[in-house]
C-alpha positions in Angstrom: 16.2 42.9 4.8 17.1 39.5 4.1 15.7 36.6 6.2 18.9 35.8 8.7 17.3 32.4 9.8 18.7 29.4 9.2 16.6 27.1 7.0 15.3 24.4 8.0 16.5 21.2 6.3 14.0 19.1 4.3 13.1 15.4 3.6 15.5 15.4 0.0 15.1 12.3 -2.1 18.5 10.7 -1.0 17.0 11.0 2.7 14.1 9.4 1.5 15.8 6.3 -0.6 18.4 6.2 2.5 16.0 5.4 5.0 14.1 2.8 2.6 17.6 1.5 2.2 17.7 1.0 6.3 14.4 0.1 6.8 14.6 -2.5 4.3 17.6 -4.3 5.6 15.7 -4.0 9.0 13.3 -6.4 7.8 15.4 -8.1 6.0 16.8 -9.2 9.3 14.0 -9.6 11.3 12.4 -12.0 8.1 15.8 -14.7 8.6 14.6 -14.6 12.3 11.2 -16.3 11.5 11.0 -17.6 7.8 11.5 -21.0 8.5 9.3 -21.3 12.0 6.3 -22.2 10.1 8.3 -24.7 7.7 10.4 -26.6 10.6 8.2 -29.6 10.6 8.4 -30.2 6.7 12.4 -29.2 6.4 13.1 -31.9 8.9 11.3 -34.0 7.0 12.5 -33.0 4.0 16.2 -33.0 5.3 16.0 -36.9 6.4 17.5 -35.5 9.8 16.1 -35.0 13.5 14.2 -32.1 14.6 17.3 -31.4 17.1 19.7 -31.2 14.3 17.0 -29.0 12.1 17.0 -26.7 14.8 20.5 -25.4 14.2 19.3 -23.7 11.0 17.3 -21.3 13.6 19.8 -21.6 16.5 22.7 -20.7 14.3 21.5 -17.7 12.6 21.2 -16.2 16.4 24.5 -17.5 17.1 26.1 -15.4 14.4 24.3 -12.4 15.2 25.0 -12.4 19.3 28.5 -13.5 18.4 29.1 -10.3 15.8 27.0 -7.8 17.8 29.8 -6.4 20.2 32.6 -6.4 17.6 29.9 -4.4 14.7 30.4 -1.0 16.1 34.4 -1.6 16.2 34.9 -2.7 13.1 33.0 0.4 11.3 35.1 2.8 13.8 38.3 1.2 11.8 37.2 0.3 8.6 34.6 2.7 8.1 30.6 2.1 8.8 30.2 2.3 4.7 32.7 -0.3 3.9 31.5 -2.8 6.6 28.6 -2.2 6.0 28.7 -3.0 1.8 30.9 -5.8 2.5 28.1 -7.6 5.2 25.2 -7.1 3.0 27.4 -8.8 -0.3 28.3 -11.3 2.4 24.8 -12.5 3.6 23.6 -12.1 -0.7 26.3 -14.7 -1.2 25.8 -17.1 1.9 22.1 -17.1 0.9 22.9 -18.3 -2.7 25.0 -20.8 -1.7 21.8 -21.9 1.3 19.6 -22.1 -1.6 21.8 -24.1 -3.8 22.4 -26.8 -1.3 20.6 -30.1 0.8 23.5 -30.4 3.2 22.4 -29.6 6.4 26.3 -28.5 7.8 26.4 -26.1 5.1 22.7 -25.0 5.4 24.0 -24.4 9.0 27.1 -22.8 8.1 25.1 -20.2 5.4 23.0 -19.1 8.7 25.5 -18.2 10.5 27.8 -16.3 8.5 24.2 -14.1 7.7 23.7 -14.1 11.4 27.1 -12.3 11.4 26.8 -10.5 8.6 23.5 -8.8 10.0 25.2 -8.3 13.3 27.5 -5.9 11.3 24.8 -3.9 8.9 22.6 -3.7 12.3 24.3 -1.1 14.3 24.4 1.2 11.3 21.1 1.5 11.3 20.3 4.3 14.0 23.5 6.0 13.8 23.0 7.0 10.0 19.8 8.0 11.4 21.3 10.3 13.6 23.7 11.5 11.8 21.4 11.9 8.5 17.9 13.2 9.9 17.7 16.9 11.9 16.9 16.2 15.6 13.3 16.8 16.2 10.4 15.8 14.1 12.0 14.5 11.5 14.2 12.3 13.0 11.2 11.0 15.2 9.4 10.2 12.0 12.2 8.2 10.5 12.9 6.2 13.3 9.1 5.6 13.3 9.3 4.4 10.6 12.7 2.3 11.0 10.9 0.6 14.0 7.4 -0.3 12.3 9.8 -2.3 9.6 11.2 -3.9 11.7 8.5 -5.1 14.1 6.8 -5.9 10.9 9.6 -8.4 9.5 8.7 -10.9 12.0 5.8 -11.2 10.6 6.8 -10.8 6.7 8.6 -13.7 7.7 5.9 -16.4 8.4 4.2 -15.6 5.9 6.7 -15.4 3.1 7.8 -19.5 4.5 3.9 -20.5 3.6 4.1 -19.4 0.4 7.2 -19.9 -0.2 7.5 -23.6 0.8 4.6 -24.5 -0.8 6.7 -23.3 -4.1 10.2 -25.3 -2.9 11.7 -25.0 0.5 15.0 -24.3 -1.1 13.6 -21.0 -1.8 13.2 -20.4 2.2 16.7 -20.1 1.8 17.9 -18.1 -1.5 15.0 -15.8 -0.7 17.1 -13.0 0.2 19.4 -13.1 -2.4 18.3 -10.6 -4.6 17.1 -8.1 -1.9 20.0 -8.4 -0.4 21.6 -7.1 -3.7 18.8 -4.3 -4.4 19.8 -3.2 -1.1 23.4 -3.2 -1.8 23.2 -1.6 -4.8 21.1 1.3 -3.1 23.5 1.3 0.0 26.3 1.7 -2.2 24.9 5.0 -3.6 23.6 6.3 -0.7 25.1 5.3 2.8 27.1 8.3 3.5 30.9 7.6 3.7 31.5 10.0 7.0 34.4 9.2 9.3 32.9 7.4 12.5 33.9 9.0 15.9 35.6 7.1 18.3 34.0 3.8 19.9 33.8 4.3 24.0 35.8 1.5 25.6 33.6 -1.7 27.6 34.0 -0.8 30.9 33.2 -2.8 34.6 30.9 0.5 35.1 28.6 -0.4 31.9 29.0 -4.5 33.1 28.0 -3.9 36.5 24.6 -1.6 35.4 22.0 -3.5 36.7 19.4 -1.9 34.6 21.6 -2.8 31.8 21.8 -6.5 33.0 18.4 -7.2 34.1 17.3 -6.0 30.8 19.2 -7.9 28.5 19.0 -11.6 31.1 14.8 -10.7 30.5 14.9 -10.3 27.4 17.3 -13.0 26.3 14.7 -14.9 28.4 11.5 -13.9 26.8 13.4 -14.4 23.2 14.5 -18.1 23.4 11.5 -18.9 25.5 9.1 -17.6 22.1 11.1 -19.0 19.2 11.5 -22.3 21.3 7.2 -22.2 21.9 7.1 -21.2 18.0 9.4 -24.0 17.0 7.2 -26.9 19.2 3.9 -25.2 17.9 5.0 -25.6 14.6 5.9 -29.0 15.1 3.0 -30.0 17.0 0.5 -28.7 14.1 2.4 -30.5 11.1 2.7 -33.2 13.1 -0.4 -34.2 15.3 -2.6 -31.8 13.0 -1.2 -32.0 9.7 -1.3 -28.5 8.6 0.8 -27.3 5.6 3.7 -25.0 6.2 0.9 -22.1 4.9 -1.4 -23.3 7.2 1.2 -23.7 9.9 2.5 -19.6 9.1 -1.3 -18.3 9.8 -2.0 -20.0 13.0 1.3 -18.1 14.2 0.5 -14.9 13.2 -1.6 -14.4 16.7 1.9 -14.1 18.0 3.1 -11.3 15.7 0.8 -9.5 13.9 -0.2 -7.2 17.8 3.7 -6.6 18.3 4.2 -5.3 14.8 0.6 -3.1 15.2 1.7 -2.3 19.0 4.9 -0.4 18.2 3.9 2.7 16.8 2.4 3.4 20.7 4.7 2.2 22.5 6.6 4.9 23.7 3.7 6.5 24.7 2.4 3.8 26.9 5.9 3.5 29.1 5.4 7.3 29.6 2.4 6.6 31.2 2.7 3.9 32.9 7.1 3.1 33.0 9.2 0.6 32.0 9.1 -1.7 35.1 5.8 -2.7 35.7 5.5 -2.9 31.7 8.0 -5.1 32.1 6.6 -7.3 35.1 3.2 -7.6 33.5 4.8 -8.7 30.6 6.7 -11.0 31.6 4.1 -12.6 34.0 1.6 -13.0 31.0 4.4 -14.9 29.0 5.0 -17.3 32.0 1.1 -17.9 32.2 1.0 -18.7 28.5 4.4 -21.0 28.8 2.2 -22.5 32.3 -0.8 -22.9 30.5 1.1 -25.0 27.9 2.7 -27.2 30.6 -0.7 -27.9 32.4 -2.9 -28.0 29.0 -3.9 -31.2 27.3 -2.0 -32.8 24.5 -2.7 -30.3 21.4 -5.2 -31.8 19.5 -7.3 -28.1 18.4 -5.7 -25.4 17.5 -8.1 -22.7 18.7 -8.2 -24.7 22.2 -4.9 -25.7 22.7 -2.7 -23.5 20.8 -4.5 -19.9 20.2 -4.4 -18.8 24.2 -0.9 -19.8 24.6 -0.1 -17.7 21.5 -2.5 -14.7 22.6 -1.1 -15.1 26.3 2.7 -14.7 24.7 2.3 -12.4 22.2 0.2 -9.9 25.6 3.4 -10.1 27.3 5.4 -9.2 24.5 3.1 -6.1 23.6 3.7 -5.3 27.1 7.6 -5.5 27.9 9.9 -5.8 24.8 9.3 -2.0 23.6 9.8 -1.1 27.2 12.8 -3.6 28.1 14.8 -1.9 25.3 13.7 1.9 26.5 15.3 0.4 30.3 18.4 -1.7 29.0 20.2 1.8 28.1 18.0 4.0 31.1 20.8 4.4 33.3 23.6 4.1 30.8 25.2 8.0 30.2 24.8 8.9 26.4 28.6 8.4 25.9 28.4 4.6 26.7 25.1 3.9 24.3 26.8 3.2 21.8 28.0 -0.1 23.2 25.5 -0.5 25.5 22.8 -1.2 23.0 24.8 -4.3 20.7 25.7 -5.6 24.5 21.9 -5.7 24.9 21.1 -7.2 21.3 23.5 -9.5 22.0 21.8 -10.9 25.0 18.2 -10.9 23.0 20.3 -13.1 20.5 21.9 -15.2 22.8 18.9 -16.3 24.9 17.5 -17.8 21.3 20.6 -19.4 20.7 20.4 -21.3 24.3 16.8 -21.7 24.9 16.0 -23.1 21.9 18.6 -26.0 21.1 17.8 -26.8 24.8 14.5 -27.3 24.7 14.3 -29.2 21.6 17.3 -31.5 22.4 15.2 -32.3 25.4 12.2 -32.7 23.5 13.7 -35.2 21.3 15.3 -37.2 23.8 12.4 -37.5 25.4 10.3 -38.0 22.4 7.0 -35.7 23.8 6.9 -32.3 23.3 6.1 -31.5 27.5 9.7 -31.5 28.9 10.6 -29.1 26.0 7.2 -27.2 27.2 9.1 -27.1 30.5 12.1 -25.9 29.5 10.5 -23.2 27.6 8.8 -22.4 31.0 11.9 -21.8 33.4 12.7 -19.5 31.0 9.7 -17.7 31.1 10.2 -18.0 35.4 13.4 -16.3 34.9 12.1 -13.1 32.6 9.8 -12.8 35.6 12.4 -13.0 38.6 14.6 -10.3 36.1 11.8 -8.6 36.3 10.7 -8.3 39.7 14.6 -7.0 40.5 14.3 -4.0 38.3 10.6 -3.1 39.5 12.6 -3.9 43.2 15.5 -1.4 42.0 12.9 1.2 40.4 10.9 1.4 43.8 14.3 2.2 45.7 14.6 5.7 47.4 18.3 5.5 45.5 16.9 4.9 42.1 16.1 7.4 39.7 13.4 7.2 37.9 14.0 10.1 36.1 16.4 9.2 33.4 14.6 9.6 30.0 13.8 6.8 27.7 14.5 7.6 24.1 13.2 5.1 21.3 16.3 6.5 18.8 18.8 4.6 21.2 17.0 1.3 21.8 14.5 0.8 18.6 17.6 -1.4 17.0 16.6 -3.9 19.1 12.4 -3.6 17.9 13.3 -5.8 14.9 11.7 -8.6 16.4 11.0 -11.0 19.4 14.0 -12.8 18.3 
């Protein structure tokens, strides 16, 4: 008698060179984010401008990407999520050509954005081929896996790919991308499936007014300018007062990557034991002591006294909340609504860098010290606490419910990287 049980579907090639295909442009992403952190001193330099105009290179990417987040998941509901997507990844291949063929600082500016944009539109794609591709279950669990320790791992690809790199030519920091950007379209083009995409769920006052939802995305938008802003004055600090090379410069920063990238793979099973909210208070109060410490240090004159405990102090609170800050941004949010929930959250992340970081370095420069940047970078950490201390408020209510399950496959989009 034949066997009447359905088989169970296997890990085929095109699944295999699909999810390659994701991952990749995951860190793809997440490498724009930080690739030229450790080079920020030198491109000023070489640019002939100030360190507040420089910082629009960084400031801008984010821009794009918070300003494209909300409209991503529309657009591939009426264009299709293949065609979009094709047509984003051709678009940031061709805005970092033209970056790398170019010392205008307005255009270098302009390229940034439009790939900020462009990955605001390839990153919603991500989980939902997942889910649409991968059986529920342990497979799928082991792609997203997988899909998350990418992309927690391009932040730190990033750094240091702008040592080596700019040691080479610091147009390079720039073209960079070009040709993975086309490997992956190429790929992409043979493998993203072409299914029709169900219908988007309408932004509604319900989802505005979720205060998990909100507290979620003002912390995190806080924690995210606050680090690229600390990143941005370290790096400027060390090739300025220090002298380091841009190589030099990306390995002292790696203490405040290299433990979010490891941390990842465990962190769902850390909020299980101990839950989003106080993960996301401790975190958030060890990221305002390092931003405090900072303020009330010495002028940096040694790295390993100065600089290492603020970076160890930040990169602890990170470990601690950002895995768990995505798991709570879509807590309370009914399954229907995730779908715009989550971009409304990246966007937030995005924004906060965008803000925070032209901010503090506008201040810095005006000022001409690096402190009243240091402070800036500090009410920002202040605020990821108070955010913080309302949803561990909200979680301790009799009301609350503490119940709702917190699922990695709807949040992980957001794991790409601190920023």
């Amino acid at each position: 008698m034949a066997d009447a049980r359905p088989a169970v579907p296997t890990w085929d090639r095109r699944r295999w060179v699909l999810l390659l295909v994701l991952s990749g442009n995951m860190i793809l992403d997440a490498i724009e984010g930080s690739i030229l952190v450790p080079a920020f001193g030198a491109l000023t330099t070489e640019l002939g401008r100030s360190a507040w105009e420089t910082q629009w290179l960084l400031a801008g990417f984010a821009a794009g990407f918070a300003a494209l987040l909300p409209t991503g998941p529309a657009l591939a509901v009426r264009f299709g999520r293949k065609r979009v997507y094709l047509a984003a990844m051709a678009l940031f291949a061709l805005a970092s050509v033209v970056g790398g063929l170019t010392d205008d600082l307005s255009l270098l500016v302009a390229t940034r954005v439009v790939k900020g944009a462009a990955a605001a539109l390839t990153a919603p794609a991500g989980l939902a081929v997942i889910a649409a591709e991968f059986p529920a279950g342990a497979q799928q669990r082991r792609a997203i896996s997988v899909y998350a320790v990418f992309g927690a791992a391009g932040f730190t690809t990033g750094l240091l790919l702008s040592g080596g790199l700019a040691a080479l030519n610091w147009h390079l920091l720039f073209v960079f991308p070009a040709p993975v950007a086309i490997v992956l379209l190429i790929a992409a083009w043979r493998v993203i499936p072409d299914a029709p995409v169900g219908a988007l769920p309408r932004l509604s006052k319900a989802l505005v007014r979720n205060g998990s939802l909100v507290r979620s995305a003002l912390g995190a938008a806080a924690l995210n300018g606050g680090y690229l802003a600390l990143l941005v004055v370290f790096a400027v600090q060390l090739h300025e007062v220090l002298g380091w090379a841009t190589w030099q410069i990306a390995l002292g920063l790696l203490p405040a990557s290299v433990p979010l990238a490891v941390s990842v793979p465990f962190a769902g099973r850390y909020v299980a034991r101990f839950g989003t909210a106080p993960m996301i208070l401790a975190g958030a109060v060890a990221t305002l002591a390092g931003h405090l410490l900072l303020v009330a240090g010495p002028d940096i004159r040694d790295y390993r006294g100065d600089v290492l405990p603020v970076l160890l102090l930040i990169e602890a609170g990170f470990v601690l909340s950002f895995a768990a800050l995505n798991m709570q941004s879509t807590a309370t949010v009914p399954a229907e609504l995730r779908p715009i929930a989550v971009p409304l959250y990246q966007t937030g992340v995005q924004f906060g860098a965008a803000l925070v970081l032209p901010v503090a370095v506008g201040i810095a420069v005006a000022a001409d010290a690096y402190r009243p940047a240091a402070a800036v970078i500090a009410v920002a950490g202040l605020l990821a606490v108070l955010a913080a201390s309302a949803e561990f408020r909200a979680t301790r209510r009799p009301t609350a419910d503490p119940g709702e399950s917190h699922s990695l496959t709807t949040t992980v989009e957001a794991e790409r990287s601190p920023s």
